[in-house]
DRENDO-1510 file (C-alpha; in Angstrom, 1 decimal, always signed):
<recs>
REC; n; res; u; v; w
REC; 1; UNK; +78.6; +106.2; +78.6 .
REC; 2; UNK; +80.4; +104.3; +75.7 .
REC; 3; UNK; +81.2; +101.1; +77.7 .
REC; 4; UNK; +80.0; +98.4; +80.0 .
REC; 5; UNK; +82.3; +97.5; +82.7 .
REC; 6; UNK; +84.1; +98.1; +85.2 .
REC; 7; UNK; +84.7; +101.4; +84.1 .
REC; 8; UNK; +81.5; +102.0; +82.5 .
REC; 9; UNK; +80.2; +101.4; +86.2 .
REC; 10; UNK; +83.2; +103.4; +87.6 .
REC; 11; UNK; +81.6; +106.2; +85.3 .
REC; 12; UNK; +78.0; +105.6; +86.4 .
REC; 13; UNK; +79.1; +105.7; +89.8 .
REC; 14; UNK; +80.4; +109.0; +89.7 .
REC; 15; UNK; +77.7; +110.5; +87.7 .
REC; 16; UNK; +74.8; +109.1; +90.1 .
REC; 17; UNK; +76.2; +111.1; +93.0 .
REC; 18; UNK; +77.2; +114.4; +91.1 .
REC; 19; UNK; +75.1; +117.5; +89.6 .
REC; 20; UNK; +74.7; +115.6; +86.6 .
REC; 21; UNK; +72.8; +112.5; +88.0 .
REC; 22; UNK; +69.7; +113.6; +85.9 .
REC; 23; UNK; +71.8; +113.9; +82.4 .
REC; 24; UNK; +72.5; +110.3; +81.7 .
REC; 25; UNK; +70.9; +109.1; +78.6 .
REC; 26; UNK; +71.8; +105.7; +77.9 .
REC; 27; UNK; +75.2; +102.9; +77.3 .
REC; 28; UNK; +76.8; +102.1; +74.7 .
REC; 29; UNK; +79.3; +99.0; +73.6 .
REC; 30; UNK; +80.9; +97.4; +70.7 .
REC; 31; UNK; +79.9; +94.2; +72.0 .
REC; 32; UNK; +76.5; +93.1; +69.9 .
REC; 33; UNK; +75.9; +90.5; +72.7 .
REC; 34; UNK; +75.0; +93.3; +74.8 .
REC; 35; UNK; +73.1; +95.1; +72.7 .
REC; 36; UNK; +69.1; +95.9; +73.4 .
REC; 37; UNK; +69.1; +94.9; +77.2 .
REC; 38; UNK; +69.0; +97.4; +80.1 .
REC; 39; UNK; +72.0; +98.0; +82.4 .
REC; 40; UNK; +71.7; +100.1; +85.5 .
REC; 41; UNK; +68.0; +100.8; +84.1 .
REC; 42; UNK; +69.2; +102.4; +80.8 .
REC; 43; UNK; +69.1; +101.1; +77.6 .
REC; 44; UNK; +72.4; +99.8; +75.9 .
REC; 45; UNK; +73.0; +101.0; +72.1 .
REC; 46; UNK; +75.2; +100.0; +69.8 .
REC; 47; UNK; +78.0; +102.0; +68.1 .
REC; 48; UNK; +75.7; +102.7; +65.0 .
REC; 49; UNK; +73.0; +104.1; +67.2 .
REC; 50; UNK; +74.9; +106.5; +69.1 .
REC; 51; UNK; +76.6; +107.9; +66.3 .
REC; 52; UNK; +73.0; +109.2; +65.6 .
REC; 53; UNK; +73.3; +111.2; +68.6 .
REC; 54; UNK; +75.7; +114.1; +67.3 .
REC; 55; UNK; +74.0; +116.1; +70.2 .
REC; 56; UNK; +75.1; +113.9; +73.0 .
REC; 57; UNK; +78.2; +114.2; +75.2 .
REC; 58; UNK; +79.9; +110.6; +74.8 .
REC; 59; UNK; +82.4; +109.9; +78.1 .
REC; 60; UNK; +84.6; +106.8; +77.1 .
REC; 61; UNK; +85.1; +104.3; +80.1 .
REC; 62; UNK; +87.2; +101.6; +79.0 .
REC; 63; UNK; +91.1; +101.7; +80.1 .
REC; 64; UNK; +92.5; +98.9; +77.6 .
REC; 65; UNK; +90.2; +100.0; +74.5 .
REC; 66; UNK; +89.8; +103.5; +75.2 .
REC; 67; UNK; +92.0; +105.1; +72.7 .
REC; 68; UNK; +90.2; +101.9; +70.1 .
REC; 69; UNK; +86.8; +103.3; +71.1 .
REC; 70; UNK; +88.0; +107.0; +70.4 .
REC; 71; UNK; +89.0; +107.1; +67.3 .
REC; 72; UNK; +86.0; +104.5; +66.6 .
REC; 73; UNK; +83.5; +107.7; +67.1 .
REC; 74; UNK; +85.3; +110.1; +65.6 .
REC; 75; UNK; +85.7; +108.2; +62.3 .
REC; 76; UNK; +82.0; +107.5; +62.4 .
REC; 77; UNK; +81.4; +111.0; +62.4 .
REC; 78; UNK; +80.3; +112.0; +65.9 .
REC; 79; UNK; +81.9; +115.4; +66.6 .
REC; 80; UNK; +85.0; +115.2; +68.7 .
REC; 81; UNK; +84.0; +117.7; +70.5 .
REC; 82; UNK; +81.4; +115.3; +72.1 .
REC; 83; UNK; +83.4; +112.7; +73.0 .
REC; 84; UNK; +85.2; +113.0; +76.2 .
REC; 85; UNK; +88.6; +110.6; +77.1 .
REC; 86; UNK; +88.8; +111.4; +80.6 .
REC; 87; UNK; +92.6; +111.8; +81.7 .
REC; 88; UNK; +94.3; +108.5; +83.1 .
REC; 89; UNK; +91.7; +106.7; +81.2 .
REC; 90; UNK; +88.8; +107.0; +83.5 .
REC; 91; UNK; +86.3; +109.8; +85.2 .
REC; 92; UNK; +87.1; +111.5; +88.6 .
REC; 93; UNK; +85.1; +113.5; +90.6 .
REC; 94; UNK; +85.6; +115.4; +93.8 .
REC; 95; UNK; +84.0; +117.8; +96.4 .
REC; 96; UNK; +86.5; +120.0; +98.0 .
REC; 97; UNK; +90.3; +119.4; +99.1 .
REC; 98; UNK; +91.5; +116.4; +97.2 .
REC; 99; UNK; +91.5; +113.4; +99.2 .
REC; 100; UNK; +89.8; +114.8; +102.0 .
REC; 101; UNK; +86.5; +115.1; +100.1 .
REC; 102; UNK; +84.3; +111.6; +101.1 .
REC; 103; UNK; +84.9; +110.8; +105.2 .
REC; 104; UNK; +84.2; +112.6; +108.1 .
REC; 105; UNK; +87.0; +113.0; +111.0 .
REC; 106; UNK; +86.8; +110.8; +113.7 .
REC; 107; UNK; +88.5; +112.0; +117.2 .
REC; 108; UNK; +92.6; +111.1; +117.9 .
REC; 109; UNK; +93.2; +111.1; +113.7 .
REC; 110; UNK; +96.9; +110.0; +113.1 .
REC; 111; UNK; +97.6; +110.6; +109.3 .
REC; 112; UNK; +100.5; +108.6; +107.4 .
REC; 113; UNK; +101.4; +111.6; +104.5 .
REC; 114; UNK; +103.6; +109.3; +101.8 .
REC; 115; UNK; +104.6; +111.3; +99.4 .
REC; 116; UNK; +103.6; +114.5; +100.9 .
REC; 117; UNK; +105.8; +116.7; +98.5 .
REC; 118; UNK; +105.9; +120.3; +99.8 .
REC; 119; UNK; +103.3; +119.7; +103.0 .
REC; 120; UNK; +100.4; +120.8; +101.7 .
REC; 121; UNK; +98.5; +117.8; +102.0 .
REC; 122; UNK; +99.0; +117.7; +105.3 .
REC; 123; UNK; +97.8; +121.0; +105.5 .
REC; 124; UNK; +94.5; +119.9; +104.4 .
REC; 125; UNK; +94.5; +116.7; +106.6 .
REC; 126; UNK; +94.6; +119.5; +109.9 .
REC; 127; UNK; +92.2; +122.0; +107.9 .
REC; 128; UNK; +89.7; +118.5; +107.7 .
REC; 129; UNK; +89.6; +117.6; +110.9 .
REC; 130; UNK; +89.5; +121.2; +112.4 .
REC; 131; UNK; +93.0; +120.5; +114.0 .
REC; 132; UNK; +91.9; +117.6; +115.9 .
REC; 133; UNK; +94.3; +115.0; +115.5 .
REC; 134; UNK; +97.6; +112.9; +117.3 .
REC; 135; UNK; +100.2; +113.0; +115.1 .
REC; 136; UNK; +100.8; +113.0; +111.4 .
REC; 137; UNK; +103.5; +111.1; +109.6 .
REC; 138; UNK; +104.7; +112.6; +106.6 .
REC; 139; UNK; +107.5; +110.9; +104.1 .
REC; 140; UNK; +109.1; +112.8; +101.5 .
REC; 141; UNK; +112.9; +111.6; +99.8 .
REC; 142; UNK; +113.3; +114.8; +98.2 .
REC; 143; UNK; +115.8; +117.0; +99.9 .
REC; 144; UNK; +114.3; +120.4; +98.5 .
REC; 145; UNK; +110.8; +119.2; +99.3 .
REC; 146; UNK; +112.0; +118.2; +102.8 .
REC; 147; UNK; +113.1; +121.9; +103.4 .
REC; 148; UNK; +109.8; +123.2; +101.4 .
REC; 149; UNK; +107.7; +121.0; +103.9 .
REC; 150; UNK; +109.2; +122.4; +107.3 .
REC; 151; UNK; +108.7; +126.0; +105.6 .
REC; 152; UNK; +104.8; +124.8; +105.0 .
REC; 153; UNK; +104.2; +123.4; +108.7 .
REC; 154; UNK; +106.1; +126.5; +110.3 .
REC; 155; UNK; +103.4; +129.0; +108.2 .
REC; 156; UNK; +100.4; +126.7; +108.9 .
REC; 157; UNK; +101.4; +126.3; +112.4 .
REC; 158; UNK; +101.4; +122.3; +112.2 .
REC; 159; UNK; +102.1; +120.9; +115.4 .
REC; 160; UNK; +102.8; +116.9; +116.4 .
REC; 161; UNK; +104.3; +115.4; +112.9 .
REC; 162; UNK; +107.5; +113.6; +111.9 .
REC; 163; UNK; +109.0; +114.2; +108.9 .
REC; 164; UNK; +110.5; +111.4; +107.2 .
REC; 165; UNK; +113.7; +111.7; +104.6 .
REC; 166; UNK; +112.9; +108.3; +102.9 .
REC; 167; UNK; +110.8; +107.2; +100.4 .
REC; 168; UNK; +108.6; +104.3; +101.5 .
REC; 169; UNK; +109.2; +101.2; +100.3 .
REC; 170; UNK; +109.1; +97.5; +101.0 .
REC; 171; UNK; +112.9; +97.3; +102.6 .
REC; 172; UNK; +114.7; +99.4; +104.4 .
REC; 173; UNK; +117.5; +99.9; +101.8 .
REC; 174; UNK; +118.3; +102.7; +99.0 .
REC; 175; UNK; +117.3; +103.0; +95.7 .
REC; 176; UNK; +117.5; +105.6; +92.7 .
REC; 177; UNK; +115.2; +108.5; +92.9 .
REC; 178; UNK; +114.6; +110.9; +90.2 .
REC; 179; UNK; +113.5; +114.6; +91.4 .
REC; 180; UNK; +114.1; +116.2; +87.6 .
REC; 181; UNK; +111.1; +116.6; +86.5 .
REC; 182; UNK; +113.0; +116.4; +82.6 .
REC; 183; UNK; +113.6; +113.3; +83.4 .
REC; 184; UNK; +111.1; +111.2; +86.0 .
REC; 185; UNK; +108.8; +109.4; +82.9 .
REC; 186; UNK; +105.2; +110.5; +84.6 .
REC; 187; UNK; +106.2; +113.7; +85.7 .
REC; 188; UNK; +107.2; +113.8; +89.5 .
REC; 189; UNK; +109.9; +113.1; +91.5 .
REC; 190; UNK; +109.7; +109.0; +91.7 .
REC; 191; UNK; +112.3; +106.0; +92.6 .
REC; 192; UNK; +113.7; +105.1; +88.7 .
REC; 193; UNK; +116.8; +103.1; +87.9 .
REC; 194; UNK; +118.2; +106.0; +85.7 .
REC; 195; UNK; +117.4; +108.5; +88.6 .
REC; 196; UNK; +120.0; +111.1; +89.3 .
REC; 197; UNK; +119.9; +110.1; +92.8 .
REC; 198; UNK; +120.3; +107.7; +95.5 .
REC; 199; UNK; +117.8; +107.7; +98.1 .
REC; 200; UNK; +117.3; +105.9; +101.5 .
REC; 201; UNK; +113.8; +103.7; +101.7 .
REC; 202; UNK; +111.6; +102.7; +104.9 .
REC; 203; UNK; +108.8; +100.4; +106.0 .
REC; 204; UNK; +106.5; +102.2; +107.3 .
REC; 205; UNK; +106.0; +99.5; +109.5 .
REC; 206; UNK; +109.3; +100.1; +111.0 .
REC; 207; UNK; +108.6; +103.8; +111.1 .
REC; 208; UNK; +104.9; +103.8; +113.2 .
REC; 209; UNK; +106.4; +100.4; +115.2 .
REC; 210; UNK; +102.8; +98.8; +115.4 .
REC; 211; UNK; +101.0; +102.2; +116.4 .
REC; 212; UNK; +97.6; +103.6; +115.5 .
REC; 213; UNK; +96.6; +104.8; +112.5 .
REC; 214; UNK; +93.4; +106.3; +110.8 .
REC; 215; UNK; +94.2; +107.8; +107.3 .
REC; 216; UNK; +96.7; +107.3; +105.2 .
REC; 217; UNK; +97.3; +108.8; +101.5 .
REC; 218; UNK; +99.7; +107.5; +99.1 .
REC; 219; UNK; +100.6; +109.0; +95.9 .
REC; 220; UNK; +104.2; +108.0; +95.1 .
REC; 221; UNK; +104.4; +107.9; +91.3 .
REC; 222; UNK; +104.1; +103.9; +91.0 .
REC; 223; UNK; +105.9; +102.6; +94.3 .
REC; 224; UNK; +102.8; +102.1; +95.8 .
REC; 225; UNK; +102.6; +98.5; +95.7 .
REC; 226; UNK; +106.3; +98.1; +97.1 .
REC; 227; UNK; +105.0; +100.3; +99.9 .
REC; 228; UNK; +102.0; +98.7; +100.8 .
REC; 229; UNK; +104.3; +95.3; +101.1 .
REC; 230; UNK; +106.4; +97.4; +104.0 .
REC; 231; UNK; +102.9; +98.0; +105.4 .
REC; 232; UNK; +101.7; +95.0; +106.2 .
REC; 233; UNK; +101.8; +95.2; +110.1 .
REC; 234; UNK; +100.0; +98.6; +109.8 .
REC; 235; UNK; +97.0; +97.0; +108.1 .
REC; 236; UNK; +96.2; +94.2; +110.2 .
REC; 237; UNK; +96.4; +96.2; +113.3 .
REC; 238; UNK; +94.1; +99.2; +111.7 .
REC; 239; UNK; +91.8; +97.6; +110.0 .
REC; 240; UNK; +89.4; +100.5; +110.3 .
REC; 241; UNK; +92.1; +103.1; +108.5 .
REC; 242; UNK; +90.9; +104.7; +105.6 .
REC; 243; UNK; +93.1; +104.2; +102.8 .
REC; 244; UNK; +93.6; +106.7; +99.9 .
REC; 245; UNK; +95.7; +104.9; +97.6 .
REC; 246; UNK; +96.8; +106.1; +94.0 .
REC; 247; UNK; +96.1; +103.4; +91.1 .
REC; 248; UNK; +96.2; +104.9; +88.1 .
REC; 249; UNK; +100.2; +104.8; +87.2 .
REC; 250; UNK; +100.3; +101.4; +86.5 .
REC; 251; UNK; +97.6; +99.6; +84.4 .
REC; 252; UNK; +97.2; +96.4; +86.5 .
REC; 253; UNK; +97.8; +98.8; +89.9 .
REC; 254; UNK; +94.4; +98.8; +90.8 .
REC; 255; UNK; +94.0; +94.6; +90.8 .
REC; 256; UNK; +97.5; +94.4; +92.5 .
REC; 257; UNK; +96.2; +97.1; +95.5 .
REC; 258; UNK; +93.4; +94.8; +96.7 .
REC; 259; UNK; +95.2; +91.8; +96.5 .
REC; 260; UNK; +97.7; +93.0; +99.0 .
REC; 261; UNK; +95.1; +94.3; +101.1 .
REC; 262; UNK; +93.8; +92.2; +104.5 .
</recs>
């Protein structure tokens, strides 16, 4: 793991609870101060040491220096086919249906679906909790997605939801939405000031009015920060909601996510 950090941990993390707990050899890190000692119980080498490893898979866990660290190796002569820049800058692992791969149900689930696309999400929120649940909330600005969505419930038989045609956001106002994918800069539909259209916004505060929620995913192409500020009601009342938030479209995201969080 070239790296020590919060992404070098991030990596270790991951790898200690995965298949390939067993494979971890050692850290490395340009940073000579932190050469020689142990971290996480493996030793840390230097730059010049790992290049000696051409048989080693090196993962690069650094988000600023990554691309730095990359090209680093390669010119040193480790073979670029063992050096791994995991995409959006840091390792991910999963288990089964994405986002539905850590918790266990609990009993009366009411799921908040922002940015829930063409449904399908949803459809493996009901699959998780074996159709136990109260209601689910699902937002999507798109008008083609909108009509995609009720054609997903209707063939997965999903019963109690609302379906939203407003982007979350922190006001309850409009804004302009891209849905061409030529156009929206990280490839999805996504609120842009050059978007093609003009889309209404909700709190989703003013949407649930103070009611229960347990789960709520969020993967809205770098509003997520407005749409945690129209949230705030939401999370004092449910502080035991899991929260599935996306960080990794803005490089400061994941810092600016806790702070707003109770």
């Amino acid at each position: 793991i070239f790296g020590i950090g919060k992404y070098g941990y991030h990596t270790y993390f991951i790898l200690k609870h995965s298949e390939f707990a067993d494979r971890i050899y050692a850290f490395a890190d340009s940073d000579v101060t932190k050469w020689g000692p142990e971290y996480m119980g493996y030793k840390v080498l230097s730059p010049f040491e790992l290049i000696n490893h051409k048989d080693a898979l090196v993962i690069i866990a650094s988000e600023i220096f990554g691309t730095d660290m990359y090209l680093q190796l390669a010119r040193s002569g480790l073979p670029q086919y063992n050096i791994f820049f995991p995409p959006y800058r840091r390792l991910t692992g999963g288990k089964g249906h994405q986002y539905f791969d850590v918790f266990e149900p609990k009993e009366h689930e009411v799921f908040v679906d922002a940015g829930c696309y063409d449904g399908i999400t949803s459809v493996d929120f009901v699959k998780w909790c074996g159709g136990k649940y109260d209601k689910i909330y699902a937002f999507e600005p798109c008008k083609d997605m909108m009509e995609k969505c009720k054609e997903t419930f209707d063939a997965n038989d999903i019963k109690n939801y609302q379906l939203i045609d407003k982007a979350t956001w922190s006001d309850n106002t409009e804004v302009y939405f891209s849905d061409d994918f030529g156009t929206a800069i990280m490839g999805g539909s996504q609120v842009l000031e050059s978007g093609n259209n003009k889309i209404k916004t909700a709190k989703i505060d003013d949407i649930l009015q103070g009611n229960y929620v347990s789960f709520i995913k969020m993967d809205i192409e770098g509003a997520e920060i407005s749409a945690l500020k129209g949230m705030k009601l939401i999370l004092e009342e449910n502080p035991q909601a899991i929260l599935l938030i996306c960080a990794y479209h803005a490089q400061d995201a994941e810092e600016r996510i806790r702070e707003l969080l109770p």
